[in-house]
DOKOL-97739 format. One record per residue: residue in one letter; x, y, z of N, C-alpha, C, CB in turn; residue number from 1; chain. Coordinates in pm, whole numbers, plus 50000, padded with zeros to 5 digits. Atoms other than C-alpha are relative to their C-alpha. Glycine has a CB too. Layout:
atom residu A&nX X&nY Y&nZ Z&caX X&caY Y&caZ Z&cX X&cY Y&cZ Z&cbX X&cbY Y&cbZ Z&num NUM&chaine A
...
//
This chain:
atom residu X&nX 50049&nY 50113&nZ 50079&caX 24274&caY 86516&caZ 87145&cX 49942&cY 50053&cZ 49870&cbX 49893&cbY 49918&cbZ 50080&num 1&chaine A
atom residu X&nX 50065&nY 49928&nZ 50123&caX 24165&caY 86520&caZ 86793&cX 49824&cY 50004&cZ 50003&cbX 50054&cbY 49912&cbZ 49857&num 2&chaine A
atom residu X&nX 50101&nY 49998&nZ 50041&caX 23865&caY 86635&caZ 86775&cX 49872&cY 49925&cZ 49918&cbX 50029&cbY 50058&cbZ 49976&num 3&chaine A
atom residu X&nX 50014&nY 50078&nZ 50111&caX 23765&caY 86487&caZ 86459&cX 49984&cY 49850&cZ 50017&cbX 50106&cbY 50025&cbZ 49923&num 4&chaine A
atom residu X&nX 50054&nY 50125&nZ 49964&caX 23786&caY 86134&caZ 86592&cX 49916&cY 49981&cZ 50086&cbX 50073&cbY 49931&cbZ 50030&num 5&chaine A
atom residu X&nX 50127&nY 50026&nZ 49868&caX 23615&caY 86186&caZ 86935&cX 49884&cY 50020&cZ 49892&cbX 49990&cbY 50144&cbZ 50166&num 6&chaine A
atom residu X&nX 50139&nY 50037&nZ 50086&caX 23321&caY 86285&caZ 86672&cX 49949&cY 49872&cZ 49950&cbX 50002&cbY 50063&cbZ 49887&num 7&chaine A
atom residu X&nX 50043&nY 50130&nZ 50090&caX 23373&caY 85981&caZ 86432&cX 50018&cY 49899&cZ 50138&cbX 50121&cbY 49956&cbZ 49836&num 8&chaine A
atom residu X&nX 49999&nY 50086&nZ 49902&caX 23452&caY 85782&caZ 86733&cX 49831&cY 49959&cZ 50071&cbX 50104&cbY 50069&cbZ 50104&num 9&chaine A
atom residu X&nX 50139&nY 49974&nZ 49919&caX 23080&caY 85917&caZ 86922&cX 49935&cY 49971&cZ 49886&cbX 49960&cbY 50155&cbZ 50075&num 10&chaine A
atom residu X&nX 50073&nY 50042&nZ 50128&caX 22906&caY 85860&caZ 86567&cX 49985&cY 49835&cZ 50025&cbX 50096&cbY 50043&cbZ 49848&num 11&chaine A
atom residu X&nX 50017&nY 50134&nZ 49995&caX 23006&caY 85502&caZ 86592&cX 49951&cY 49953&cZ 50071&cbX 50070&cbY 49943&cbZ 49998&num 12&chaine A
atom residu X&nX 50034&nY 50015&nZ 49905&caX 22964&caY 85448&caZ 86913&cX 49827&cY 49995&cZ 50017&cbX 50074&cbY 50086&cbZ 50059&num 13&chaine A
atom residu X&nX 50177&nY 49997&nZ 50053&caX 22576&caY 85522&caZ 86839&cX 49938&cY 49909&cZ 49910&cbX 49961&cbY 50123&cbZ 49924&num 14&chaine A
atom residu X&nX 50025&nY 50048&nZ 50101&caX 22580&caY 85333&caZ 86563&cX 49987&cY 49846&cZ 50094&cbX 50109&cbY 50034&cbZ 49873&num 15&chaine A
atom residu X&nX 49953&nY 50089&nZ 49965&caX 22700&caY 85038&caZ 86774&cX 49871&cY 49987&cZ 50130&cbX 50162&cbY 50020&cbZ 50021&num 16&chaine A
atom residu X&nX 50079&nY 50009&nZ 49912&caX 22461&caY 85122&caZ 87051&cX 49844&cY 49937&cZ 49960&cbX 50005&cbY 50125&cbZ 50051&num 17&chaine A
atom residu X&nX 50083&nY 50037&nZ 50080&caX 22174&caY 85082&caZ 86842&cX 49943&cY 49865&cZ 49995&cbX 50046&cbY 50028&cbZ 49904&num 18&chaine A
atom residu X&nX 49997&nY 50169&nZ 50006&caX 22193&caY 84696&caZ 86800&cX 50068&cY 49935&cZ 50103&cbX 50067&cbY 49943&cbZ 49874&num 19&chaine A
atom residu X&nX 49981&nY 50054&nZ 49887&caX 22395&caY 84655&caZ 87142&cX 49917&cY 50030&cZ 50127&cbX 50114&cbY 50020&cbZ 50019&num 20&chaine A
atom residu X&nX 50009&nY 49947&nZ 49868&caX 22257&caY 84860&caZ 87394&cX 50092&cY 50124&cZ 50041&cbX 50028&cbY 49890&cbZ 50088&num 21&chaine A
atom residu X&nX 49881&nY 49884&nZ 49936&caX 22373&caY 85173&caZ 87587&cX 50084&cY 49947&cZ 50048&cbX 49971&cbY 50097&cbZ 50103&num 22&chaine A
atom residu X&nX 49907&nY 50030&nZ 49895&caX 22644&caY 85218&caZ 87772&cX 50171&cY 49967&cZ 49938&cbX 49929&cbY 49863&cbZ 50081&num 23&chaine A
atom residu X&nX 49882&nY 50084&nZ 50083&caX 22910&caY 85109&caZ 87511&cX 50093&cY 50155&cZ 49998&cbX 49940&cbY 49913&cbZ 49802&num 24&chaine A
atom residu X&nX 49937&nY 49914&nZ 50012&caX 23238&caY 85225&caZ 87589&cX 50147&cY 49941&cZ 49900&cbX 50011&cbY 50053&cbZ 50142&num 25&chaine A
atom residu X&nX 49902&nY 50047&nZ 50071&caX 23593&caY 85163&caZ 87444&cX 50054&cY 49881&cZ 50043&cbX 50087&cbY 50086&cbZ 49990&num 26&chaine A
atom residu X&nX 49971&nY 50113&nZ 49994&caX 23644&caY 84856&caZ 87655&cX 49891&cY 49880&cZ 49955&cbX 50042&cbY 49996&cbZ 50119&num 27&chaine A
atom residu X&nX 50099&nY 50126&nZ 50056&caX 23291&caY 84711&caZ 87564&cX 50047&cY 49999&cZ 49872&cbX 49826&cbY 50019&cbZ 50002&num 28&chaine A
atom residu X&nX 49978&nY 50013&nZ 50162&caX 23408&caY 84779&caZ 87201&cX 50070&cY 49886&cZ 49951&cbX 50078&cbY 50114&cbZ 49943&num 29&chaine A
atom residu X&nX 49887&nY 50077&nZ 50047&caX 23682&caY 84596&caZ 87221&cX 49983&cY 49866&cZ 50007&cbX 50113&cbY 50029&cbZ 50065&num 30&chaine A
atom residu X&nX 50052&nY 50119&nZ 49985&caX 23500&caY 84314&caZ 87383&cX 49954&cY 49963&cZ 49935&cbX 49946&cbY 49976&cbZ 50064&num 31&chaine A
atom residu X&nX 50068&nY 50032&nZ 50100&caX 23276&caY 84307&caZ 87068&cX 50107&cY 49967&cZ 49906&cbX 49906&cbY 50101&cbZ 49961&num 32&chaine A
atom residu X&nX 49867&nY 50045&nZ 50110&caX 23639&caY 84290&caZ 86845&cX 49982&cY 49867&cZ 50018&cbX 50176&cbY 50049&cbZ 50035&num 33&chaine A
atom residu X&nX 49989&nY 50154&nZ 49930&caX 23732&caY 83989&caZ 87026&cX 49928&cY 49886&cZ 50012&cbX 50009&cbY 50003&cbZ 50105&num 34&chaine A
atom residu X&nX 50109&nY 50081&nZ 50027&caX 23448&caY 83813&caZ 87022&cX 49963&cY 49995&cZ 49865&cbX 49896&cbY 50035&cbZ 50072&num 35&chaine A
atom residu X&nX 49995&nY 49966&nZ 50128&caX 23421&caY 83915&caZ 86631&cX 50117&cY 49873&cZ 49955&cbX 50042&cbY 50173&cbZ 49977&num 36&chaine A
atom residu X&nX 49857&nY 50059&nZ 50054&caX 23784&caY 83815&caZ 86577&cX 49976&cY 49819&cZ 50052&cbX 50169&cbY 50101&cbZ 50099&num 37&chaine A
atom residu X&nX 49970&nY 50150&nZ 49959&caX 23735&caY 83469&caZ 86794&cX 49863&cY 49897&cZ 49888&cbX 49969&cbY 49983&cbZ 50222&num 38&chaine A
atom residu X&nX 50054&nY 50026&nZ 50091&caX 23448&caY 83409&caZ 86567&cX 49912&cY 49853&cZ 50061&cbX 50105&cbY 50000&cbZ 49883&num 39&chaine A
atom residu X&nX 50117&nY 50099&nZ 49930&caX 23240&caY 83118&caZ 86807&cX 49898&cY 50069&cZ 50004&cbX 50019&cbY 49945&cbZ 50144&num 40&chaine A
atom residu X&nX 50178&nY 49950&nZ 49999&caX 22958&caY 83339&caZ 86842&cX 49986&cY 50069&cZ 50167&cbX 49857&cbY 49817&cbZ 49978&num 41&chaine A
atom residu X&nX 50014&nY 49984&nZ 49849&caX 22847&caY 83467&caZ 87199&cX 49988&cY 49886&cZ 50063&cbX 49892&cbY 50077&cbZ 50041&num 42&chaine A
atom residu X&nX 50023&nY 50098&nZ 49901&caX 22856&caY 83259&caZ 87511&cX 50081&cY 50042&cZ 50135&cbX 50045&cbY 49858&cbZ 49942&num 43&chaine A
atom residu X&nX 49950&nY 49975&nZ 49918&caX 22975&caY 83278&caZ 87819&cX 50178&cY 49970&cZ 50043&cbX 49912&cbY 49957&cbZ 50059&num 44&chaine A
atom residu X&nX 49909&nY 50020&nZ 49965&caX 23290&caY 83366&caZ 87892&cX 50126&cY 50022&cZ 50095&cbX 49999&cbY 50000&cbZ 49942&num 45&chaine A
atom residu X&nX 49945&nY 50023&nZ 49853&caX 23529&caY 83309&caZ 88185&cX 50082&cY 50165&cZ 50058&cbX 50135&cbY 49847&cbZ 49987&num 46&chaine A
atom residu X&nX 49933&nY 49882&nZ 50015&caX 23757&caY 83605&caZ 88303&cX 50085&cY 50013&cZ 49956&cbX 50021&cbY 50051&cbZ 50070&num 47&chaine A
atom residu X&nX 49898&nY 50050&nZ 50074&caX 24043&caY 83491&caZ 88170&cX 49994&cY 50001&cZ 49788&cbX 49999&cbY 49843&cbZ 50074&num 48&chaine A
atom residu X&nX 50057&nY 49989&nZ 50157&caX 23886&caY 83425&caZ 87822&cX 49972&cY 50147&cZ 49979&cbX 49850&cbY 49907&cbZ 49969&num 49&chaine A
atom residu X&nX 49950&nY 49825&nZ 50047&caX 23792&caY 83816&caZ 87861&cX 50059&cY 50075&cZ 49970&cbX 50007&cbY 50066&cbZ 50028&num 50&chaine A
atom residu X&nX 49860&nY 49922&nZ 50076&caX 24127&caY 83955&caZ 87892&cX 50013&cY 49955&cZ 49894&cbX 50140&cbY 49989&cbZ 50056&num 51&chaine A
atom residu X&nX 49912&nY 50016&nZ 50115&caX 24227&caY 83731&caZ 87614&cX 49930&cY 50035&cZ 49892&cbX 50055&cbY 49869&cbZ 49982&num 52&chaine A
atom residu X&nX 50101&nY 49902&nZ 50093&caX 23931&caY 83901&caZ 87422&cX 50037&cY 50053&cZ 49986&cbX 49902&cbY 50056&cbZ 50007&num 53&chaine A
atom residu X&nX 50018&nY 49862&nZ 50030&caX 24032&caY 84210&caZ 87481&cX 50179&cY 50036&cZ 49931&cbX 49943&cbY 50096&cbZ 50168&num 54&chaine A
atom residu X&nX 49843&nY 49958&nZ 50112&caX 24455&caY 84164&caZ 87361&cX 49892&cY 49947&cZ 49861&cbX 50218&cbY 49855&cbZ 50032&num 55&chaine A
atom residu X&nX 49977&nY 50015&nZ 50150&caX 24315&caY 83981&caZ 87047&cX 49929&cY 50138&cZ 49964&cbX 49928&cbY 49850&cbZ 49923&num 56&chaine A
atom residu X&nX 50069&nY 49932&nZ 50039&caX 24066&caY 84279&caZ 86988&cX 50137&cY 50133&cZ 49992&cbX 49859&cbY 50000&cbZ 50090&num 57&chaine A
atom residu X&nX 49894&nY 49887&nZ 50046&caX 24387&caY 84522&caZ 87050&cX 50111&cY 49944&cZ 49882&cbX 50092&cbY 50051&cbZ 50143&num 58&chaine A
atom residu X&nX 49897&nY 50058&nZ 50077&caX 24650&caY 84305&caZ 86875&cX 49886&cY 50036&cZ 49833&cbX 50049&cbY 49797&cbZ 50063&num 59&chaine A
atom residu X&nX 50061&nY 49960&nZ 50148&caX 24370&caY 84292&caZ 86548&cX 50005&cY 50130&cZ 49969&cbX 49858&cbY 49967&cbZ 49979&num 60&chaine A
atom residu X&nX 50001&nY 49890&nZ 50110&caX 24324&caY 84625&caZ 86525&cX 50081&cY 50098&cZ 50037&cbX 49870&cbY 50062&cbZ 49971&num 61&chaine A
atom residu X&nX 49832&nY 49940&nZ 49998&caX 24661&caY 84770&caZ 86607&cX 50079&cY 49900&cZ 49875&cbX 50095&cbY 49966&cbZ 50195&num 62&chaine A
atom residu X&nX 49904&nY 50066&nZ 50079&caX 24791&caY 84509&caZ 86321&cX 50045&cY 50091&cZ 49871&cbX 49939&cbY 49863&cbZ 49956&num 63&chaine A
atom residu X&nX 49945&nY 49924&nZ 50099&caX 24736&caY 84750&caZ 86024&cX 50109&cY 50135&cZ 50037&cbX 49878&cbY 50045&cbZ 49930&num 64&chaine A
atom residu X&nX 49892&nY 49924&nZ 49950&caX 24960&caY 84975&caZ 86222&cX 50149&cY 49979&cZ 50038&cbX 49959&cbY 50035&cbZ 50088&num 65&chaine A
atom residu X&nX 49843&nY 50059&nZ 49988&caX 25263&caY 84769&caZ 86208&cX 50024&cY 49916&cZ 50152&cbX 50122&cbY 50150&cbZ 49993&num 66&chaine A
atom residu X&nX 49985&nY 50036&nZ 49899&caX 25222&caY 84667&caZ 86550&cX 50043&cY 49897&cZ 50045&cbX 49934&cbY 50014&cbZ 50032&num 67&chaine A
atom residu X&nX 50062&nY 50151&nZ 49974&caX 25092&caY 84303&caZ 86561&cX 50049&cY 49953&cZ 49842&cbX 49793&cbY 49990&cbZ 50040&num 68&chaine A
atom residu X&nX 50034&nY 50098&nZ 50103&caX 25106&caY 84011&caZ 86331&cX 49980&cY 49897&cZ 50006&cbX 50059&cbY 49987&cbZ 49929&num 69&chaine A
atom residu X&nX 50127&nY 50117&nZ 49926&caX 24854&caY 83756&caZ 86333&cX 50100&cY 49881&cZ 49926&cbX 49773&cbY 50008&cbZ 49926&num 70&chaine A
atom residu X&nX 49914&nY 50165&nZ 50017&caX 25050&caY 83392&caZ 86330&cX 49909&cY 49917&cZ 49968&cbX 50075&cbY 49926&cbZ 50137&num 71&chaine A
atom residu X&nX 50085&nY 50159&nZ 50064&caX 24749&caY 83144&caZ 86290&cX 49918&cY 50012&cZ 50169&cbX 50149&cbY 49789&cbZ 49954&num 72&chaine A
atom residu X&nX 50089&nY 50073&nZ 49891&caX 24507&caY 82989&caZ 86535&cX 49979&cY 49894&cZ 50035&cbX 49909&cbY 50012&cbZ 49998&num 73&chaine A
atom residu X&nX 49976&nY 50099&nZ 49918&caX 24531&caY 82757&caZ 86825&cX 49902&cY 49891&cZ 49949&cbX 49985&cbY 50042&cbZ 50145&num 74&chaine A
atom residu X&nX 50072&nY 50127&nZ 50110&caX 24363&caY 82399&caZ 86797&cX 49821&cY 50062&cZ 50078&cbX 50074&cbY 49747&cbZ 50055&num 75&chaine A
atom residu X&nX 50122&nY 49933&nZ 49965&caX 24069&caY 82613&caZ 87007&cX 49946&cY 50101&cZ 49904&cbX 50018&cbY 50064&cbZ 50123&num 76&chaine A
atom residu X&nX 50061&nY 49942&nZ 50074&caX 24032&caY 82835&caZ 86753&cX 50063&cY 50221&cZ 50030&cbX 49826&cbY 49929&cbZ 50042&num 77&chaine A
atom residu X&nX 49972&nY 49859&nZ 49963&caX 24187&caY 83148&caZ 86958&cX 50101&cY 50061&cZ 49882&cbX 50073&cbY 50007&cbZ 50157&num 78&chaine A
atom residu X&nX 49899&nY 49889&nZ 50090&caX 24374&caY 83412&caZ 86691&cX 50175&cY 50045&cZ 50076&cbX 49890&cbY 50175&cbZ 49994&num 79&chaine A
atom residu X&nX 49879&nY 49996&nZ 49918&caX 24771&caY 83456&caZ 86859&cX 50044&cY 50103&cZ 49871&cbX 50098&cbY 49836&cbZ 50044&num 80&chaine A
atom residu X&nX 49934&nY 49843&nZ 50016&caX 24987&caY 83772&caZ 86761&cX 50153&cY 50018&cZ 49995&cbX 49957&cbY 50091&cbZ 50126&num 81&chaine A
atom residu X&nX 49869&nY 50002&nZ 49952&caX 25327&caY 83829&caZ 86732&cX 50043&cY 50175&cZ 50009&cbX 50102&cbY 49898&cbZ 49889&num 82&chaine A
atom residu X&nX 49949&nY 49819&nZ 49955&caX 25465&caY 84229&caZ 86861&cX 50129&cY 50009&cZ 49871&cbX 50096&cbY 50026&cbZ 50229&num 83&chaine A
atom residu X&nX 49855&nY 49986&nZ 50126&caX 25656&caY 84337&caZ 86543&cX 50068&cY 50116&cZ 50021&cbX 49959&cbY 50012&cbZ 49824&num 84&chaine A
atom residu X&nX 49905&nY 49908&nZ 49995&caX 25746&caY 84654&caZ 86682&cX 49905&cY 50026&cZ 50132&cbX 50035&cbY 50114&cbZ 49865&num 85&chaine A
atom residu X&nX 50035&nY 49901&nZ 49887&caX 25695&caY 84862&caZ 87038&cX 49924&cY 50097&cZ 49990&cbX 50091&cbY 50055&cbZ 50047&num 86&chaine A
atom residu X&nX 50048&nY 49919&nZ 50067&caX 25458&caY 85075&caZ 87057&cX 50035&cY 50106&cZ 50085&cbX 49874&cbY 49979&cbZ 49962&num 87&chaine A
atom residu X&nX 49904&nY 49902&nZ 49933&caX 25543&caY 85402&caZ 87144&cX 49965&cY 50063&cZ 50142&cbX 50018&cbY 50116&cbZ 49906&num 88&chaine A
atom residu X&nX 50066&nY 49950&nZ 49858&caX 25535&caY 85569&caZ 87497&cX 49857&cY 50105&cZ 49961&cbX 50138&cbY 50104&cbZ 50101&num 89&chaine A
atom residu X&nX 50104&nY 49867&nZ 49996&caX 25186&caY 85738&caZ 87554&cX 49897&cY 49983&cZ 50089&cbX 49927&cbY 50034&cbZ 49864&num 90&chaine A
atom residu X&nX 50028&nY 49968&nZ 49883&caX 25021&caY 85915&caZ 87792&cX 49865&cY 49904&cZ 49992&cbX 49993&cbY 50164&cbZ 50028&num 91&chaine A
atom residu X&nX 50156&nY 50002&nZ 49968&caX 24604&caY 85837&caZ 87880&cX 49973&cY 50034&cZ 49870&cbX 49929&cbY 50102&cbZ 50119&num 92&chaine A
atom residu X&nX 50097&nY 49907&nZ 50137&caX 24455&caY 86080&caZ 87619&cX 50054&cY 49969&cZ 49880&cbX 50005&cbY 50180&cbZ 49999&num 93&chaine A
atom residu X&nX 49963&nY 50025&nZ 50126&caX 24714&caY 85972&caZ 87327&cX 49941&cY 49853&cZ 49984&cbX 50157&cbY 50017&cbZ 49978&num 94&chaine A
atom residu X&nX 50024&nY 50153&nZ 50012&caX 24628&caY 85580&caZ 87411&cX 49865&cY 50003&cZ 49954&cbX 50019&cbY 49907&cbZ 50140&num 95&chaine A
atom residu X&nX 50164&nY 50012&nZ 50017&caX 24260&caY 85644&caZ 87386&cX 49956&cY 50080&cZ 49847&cbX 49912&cbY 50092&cbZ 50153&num 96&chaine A
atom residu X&nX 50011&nY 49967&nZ 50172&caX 24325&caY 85858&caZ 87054&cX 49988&cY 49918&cZ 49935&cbX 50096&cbY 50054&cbZ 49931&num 97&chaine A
atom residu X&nX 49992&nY 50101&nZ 50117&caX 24458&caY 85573&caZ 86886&cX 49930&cY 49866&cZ 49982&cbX 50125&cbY 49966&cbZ 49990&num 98&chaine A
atom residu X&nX 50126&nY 50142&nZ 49990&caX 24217&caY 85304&caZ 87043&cX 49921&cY 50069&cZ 49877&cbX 49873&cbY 49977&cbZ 50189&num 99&chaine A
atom residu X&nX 50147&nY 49942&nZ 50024&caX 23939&caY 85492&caZ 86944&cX 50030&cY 50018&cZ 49831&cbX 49954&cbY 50172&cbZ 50104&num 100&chaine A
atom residu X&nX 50020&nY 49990&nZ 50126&caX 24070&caY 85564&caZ 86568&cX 50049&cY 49858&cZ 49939&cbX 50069&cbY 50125&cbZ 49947&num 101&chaine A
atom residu X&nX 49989&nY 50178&nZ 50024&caX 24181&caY 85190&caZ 86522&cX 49876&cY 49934&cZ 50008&cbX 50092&cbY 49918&cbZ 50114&num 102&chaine A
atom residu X&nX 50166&nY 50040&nZ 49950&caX 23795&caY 85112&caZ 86633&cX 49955&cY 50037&cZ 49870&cbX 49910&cbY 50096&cbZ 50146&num 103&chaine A
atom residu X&nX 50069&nY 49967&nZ 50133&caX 23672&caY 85325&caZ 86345&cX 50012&cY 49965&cZ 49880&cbX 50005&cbY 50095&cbZ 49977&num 104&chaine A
atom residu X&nX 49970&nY 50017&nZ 50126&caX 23924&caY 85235&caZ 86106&cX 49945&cY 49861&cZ 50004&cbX 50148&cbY 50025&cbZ 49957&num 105&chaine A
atom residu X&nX 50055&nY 50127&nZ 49927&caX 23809&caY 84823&caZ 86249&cX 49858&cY 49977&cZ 49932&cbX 49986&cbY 50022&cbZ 50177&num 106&chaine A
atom residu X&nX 50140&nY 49984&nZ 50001&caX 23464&caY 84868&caZ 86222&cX 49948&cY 50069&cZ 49816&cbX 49966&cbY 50120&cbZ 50150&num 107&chaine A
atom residu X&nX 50024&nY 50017&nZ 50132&caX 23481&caY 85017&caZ 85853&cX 50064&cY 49951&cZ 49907&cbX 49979&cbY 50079&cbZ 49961&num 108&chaine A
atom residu X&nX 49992&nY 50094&nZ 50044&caX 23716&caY 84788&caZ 85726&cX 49940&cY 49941&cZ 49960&cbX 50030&cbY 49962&cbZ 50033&num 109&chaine A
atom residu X&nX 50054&nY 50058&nZ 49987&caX 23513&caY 84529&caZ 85820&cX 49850&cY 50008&cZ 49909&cbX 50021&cbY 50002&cbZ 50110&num 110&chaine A
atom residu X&nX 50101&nY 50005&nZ 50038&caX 23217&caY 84660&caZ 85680&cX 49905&cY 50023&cZ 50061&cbX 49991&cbY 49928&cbZ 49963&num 111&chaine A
atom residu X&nX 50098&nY 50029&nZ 49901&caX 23019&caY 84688&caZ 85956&cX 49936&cY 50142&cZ 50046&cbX 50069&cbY 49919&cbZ 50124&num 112&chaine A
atom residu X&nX 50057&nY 49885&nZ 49973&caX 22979&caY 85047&caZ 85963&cX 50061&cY 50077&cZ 49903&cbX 50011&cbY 50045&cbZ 50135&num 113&chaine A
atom residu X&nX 49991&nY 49893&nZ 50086&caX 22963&caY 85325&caZ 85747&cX 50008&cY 50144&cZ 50011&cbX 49923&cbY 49987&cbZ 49943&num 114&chaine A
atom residu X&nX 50014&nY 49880&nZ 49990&caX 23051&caY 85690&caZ 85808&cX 49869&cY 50096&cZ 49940&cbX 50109&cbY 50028&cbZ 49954&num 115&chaine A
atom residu X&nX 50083&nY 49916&nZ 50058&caX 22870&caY 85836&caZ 85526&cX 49832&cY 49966&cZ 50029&cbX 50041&cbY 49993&cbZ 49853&num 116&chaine A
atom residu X&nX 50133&nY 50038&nZ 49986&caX 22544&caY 85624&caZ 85578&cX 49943&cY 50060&cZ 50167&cbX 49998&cbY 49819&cbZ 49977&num 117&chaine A
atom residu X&nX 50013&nY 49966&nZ 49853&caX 22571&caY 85667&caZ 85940&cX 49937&cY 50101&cZ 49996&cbX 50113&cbY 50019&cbZ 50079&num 118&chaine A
atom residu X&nX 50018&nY 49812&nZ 49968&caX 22549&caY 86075&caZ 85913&cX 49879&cY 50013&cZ 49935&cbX 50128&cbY 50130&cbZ 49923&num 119&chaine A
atom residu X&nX 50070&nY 49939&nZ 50066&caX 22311&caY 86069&caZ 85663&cX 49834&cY 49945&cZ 50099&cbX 50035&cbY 49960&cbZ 49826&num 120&chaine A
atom residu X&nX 50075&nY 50045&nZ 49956&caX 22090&caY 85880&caZ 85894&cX 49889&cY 50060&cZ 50123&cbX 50066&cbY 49916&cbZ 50015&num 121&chaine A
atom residu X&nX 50048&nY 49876&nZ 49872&caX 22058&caY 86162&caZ 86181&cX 49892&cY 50107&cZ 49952&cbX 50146&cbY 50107&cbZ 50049&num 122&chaine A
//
């Protein structure tokens, strides 16, 4: 694994803990996408509504990767996806590479976190 991301990955991850709570791993992350991306706010939601948290949270931030492409939103408000290409076979440790640097790239997109501020903060 690259190195280099597990760092920026564990950086964030801190960053994120901070204002969530411990414990945050790459599926709570994703739960925070999803809930981001669905854009109601917190509330309770069913198990069903979870999974579908957790594709929109992969579909969003697998899109700048050619992956996904966001079609519009239902009359609920949910975000839908269309698969523009396969993604490629990979093992455990490659899948969790590219979560994990799709998270970072996600998260400073967005704005919501900052590498440089982050570091300088330790």
């Amino acid at each position: 694994m690259d190195h280099d991301i597990e760092l920026r990955f564990q950086k964030l991850k801190s960053h994120l803990e901070k204002t969530f709570g411990g414990g945050m791993d790459v599926q709570a992350m994703l739960f925070l996408i999803g809930v981001n991306e669905l854009g109601l706010g917190p509330k309770n939601f069913s198990k069903s509504e979870k999974t579908d948290l957790l594709h929109v949270a992969i579909c969003t931030i697998l899109e700048p990767y050619g992956y996904y492409q966001f079609e519009g939103r239902d009359k609920d408000s949910w975000p839908h996806f269309t698969l523009k290409k396969q993604l490629p076979t990979l093992n455990h440790q490659q899948q969790q590479h590219l979560m994990k640097e799709a998270m970072i790239d996600y998260f400073i997109q967005n704005e919501y976190y900052n590498e440089e501020t982050s570091s300088e903060s330790k």
